[in-house]
C-alpha positions in Angstrom: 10.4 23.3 15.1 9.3 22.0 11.7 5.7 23.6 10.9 3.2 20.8 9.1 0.7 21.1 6.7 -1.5 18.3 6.3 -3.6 18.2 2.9 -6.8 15.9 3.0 -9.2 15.3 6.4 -10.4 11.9 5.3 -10.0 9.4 7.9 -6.2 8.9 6.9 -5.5 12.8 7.6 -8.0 13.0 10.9 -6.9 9.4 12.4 -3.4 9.3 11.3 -1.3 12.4 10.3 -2.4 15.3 12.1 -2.4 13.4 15.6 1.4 10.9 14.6 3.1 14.6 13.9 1.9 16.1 16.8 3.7 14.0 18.9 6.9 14.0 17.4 9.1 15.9 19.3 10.3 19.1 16.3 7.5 18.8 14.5 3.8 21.0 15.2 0.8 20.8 13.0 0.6 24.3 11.6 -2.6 23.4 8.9 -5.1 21.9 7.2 -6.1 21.9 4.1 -9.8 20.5 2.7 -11.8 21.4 0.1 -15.6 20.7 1.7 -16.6 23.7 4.1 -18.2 20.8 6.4 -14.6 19.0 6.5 -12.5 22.4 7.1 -15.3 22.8 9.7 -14.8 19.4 11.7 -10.9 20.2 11.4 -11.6 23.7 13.2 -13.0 21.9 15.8 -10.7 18.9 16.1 -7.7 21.8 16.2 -8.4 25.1 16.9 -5.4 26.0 16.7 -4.3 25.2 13.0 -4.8 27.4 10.1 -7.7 25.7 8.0 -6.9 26.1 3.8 -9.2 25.8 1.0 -6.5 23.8 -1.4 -2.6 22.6 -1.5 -2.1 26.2 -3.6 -3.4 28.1 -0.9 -1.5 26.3 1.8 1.8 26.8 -0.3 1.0 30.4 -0.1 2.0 30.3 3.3 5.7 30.5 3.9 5.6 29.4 7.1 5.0 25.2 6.1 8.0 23.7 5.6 6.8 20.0 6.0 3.5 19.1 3.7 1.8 15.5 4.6 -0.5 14.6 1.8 -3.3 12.4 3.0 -5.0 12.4 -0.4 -6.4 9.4 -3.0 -3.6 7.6 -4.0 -4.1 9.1 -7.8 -3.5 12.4 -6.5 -0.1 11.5 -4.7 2.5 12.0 -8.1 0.9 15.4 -8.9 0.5 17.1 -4.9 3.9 16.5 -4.2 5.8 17.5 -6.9 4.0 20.7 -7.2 5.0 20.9 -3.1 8.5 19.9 -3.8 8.6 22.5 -6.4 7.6 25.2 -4.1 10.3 24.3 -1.6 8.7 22.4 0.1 9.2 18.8 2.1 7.0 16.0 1.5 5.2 13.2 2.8 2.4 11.1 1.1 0.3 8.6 2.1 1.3 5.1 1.0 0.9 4.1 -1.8 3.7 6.4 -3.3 1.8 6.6 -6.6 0.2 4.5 -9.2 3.5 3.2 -10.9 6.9 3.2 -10.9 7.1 6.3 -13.7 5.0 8.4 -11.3 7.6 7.1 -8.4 10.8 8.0 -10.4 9.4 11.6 -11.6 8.6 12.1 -7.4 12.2 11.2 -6.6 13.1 13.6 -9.3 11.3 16.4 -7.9 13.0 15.8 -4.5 16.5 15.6 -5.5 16.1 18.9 -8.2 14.8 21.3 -5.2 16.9 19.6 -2.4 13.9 18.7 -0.3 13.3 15.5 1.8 10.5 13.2 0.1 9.5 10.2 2.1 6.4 7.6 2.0 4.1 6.9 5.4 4.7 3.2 5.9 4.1 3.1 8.9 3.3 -0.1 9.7 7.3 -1.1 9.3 6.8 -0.6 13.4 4.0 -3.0 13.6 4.2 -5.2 16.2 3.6 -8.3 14.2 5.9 -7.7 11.5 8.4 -6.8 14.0 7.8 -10.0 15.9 8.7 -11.9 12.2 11.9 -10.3 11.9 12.8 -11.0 15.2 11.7 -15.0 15.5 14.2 -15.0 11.9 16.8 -13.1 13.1 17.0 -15.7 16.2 16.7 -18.3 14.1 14.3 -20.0 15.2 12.5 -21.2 12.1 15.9 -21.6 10.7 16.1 -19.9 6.6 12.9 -19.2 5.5 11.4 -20.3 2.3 7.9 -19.3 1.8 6.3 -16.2 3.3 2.2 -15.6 3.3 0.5 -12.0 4.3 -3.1 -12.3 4.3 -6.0 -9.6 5.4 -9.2 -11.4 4.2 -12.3 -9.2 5.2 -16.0 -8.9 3.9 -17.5 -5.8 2.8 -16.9 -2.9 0.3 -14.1 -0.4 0.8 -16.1 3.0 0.5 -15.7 5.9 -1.5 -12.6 6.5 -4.0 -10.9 3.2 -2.8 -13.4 1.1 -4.5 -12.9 3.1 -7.8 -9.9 1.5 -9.6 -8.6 4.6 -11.7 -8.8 6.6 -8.4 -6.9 4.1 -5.7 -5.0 1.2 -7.9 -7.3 -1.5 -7.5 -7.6 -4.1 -4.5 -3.3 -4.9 -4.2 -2.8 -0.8 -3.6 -3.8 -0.4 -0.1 -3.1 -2.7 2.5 -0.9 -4.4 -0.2 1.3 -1.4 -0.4 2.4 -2.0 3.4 2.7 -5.9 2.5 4.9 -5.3 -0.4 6.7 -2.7 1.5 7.5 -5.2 4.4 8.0 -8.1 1.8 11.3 -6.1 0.7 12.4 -5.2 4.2 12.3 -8.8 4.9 13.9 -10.3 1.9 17.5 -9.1 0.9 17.9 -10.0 -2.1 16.0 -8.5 -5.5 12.3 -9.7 -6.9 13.0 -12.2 -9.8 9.4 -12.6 -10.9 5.6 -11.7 -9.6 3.0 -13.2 -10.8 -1.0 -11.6 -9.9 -4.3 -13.1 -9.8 -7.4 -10.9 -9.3 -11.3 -12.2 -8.9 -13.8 -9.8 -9.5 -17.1 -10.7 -8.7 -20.3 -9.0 -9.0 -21.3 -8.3 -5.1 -19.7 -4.8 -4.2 -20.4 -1.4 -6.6 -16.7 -1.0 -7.2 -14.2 -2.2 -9.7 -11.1 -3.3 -7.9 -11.8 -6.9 -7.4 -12.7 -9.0 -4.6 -9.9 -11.1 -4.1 -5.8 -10.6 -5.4 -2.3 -12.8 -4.6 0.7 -11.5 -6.0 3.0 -13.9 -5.5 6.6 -13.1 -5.8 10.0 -15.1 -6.3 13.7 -13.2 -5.1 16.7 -14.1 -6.4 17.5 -16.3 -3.5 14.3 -18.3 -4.8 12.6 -17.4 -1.4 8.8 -17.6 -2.4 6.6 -14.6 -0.9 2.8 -14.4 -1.6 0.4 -11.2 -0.6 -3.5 -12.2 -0.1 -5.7 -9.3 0.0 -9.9 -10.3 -0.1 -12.8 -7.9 0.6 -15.3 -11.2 0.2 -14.1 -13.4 2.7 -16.7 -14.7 5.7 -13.5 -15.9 7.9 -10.1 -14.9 8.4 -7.0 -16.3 7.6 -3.4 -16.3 9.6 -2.0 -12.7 9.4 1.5 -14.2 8.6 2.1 -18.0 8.0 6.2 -18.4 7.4 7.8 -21.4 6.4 12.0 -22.2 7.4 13.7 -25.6 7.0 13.7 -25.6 11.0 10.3 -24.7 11.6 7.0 -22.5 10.8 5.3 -19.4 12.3 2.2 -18.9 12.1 0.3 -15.2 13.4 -3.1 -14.0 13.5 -4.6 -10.6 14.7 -3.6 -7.2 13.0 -0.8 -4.7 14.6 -3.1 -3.3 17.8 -2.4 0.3 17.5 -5.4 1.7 15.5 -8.0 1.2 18.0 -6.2 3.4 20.7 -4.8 6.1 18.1 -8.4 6.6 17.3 -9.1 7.6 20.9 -6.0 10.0 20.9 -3.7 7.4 23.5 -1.7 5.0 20.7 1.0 4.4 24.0 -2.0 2.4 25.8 -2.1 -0.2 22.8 -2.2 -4.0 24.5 -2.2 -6.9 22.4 -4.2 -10.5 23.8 -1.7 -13.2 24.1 -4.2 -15.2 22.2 -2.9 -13.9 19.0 0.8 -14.3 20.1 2.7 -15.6 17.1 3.4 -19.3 17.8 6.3 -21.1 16.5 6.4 -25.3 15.9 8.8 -27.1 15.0 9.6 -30.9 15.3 12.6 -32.5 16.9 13.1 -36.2 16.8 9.4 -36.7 15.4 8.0 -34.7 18.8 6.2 -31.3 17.7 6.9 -28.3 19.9 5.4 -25.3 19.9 6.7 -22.0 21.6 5.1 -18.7 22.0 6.4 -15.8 21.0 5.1 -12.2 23.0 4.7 -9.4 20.4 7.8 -6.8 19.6 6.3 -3.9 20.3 7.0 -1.0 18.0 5.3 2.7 17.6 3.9 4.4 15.2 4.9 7.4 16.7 8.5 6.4 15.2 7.7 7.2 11.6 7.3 11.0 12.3 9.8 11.2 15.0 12.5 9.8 12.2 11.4 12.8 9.8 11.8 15.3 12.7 15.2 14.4 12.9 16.1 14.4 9.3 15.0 17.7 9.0 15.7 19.1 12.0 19.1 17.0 12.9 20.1 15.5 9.8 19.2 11.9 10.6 19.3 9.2 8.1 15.9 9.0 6.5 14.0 5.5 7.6 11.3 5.1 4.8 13.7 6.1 1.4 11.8 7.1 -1.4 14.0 4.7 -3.6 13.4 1.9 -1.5 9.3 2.2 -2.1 10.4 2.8 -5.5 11.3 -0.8 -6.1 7.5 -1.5 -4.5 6.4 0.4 -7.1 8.5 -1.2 -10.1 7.0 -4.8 -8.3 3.9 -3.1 -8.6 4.2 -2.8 -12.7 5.4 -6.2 -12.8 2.0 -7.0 -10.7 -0.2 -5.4 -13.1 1.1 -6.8 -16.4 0.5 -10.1 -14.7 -2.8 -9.5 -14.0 -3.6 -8.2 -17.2 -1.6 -10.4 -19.2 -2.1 -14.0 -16.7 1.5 -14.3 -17.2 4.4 -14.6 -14.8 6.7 -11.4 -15.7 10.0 -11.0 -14.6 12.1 -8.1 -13.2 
């Protein structure tokens, strides 16, 4: 049994992380660690039965945690877990891995130095949509694709650190990291060029920007664009995929969130109204076919780091893997800064 210390009781640590590694089977939440009294307070009474810490350096005083979760700001992610991984200790963080591909590289380091197991929480690789994608072009059914589009277009201002630039990445780092991250699952080939746009407008007290595309280009010349908006009255497809034999097309997020929140994630259900829909045309005649979700679990993610540690499994989310997010990332950046396509 693999004892867990989770650092942070933000939404991310409350929602996510101390109730995903409670039900993996060789994993038990063993801690908390927050700095506000009020916050160490509400994670007393959300889990009696966890020691509550003050700070990551107190939680690494106790020998007992040999698995820390870091559900921190993303500009805290480089520094918390090397300082865990040089304690001996195993390590998860919150996507994203870090704010650039140096911080990602000098992660990795610390992990392979001290021997430890350092992985990255996307989690939404068991998504139902994104697992309905692979499946419709494994089958075949919209024959090679061509052009990938991600969107999540919403309207109001993230809260807190994530609308503070220097402190989360900007507007592409959050639910970007997950589309980048499945971007790369889904393509096999390297990134040959990104290019980034961000609009900033003057609505929201936060710096991030309103509006961001990074639109990439593999090797394979396979086009894949990421749409991420905080400004946006109406919503867009969730996934829009283009093959020479046809086109999906996907609204609705993955449905788990809503019933992890009430502590019962396996009672997720998903309206066959959002189904993922796939047309193609035959002969001049349009057909359409509906596709029922893939469903996948969350619970996965933690039950795959149980295993490594406690069976040696093969690690699912590889640090080197969300590395090359991360050099994408850079790539991003420059292109934003520089309104230039960059290449890889």
């Amino acid at each position: 049994m693999i004892n867990v210390g989770v650092v942070g009781y933000g939404y991310s640590g409350r929602a996510f992380h101390t109730y995903l590694t409670g039900l993996a089977d060789g994993l038990q939440l063993h801690g908390i660690a927050a700095r506000s009294p009020e916050v160490q307070q509400a994670a007393t009474a959300d889990h009696p039965e966890a020691r509550i810490y003050a700070s990551l350096d107190e939680m690494l005083e106790d020998d007992d945690v040999q698995l820390v979760v870091l559900a921190t700001p993303h500009y805290t992610h480089h520094d918390l877990a090397i300082q865990a991984m040089d304690a001996g200790r195993n390590v998860v963080t919150d996507k994203v891995m870090a704010l650039n591909a140096r911080e990602a590289e000098e992660m990795i380091a610390a992990a392979q130095r001290n021997k430890v197991m350092l992985s990255v929480f996307h989690n939404r690789r068991w998504d139902w949509d994104y697992l309905t994608v692979r499946k419709v072009i494994e089958d075949g059914l919209i024959g090679e694709p061509y052009l990938y589009q991600a969107a999540i277009m919403g309207f109001g201002g993230p809260r807190g650190w994530r609308g503070n630039k220097a402190l989360s990445g900007g507007i592409m780092y959050d639910w970007g990291a997950h589309f980048m991250d499945q971007a790369l699952q889904l393509v096999p080939v390297p990134v040959k060029s990104v290019y980034c746009d961000i609009i900033y407008r003057d609505v929201w007290p936060i710096d991030i920007g309103n509006h961001g595309v990074i639109r990439m280009t593999f090797e394979n010349d396979v086009r894949y664009e990421i749409e991420i908006g905080n400004l946006a009255a109406a919503p867009k497809p969730r996934w829009y995929v283009m093959g020479d034999a046809g086109t999906l097309i996907k609204y609705g997020l993955d449905p788990q969130e809503g019933p992890m929140n009430q502590r019962r994630i396996e009672e997720a259900e998903e309206s066959p109204e959002t189904y993922a829909r796939v047309v193609t045309v035959q002969d001049r005649q349009r057909h359409e076919q509906v596709i029922p979700s893939v469903r996948g679990s969350w619970k996965s993610y933690y039950q795959n780091i149980s295993d490594v540690l406690n069976k040696g499994a093969e690690l699912i989310v590889k640090p080197e893997q969300v590395l090359q997010v991360m050099r994408v990332y850079d790539a991003a950046m420059e292109s934003a800064r520089t309104g230039t396509v960059v290449n890889l």
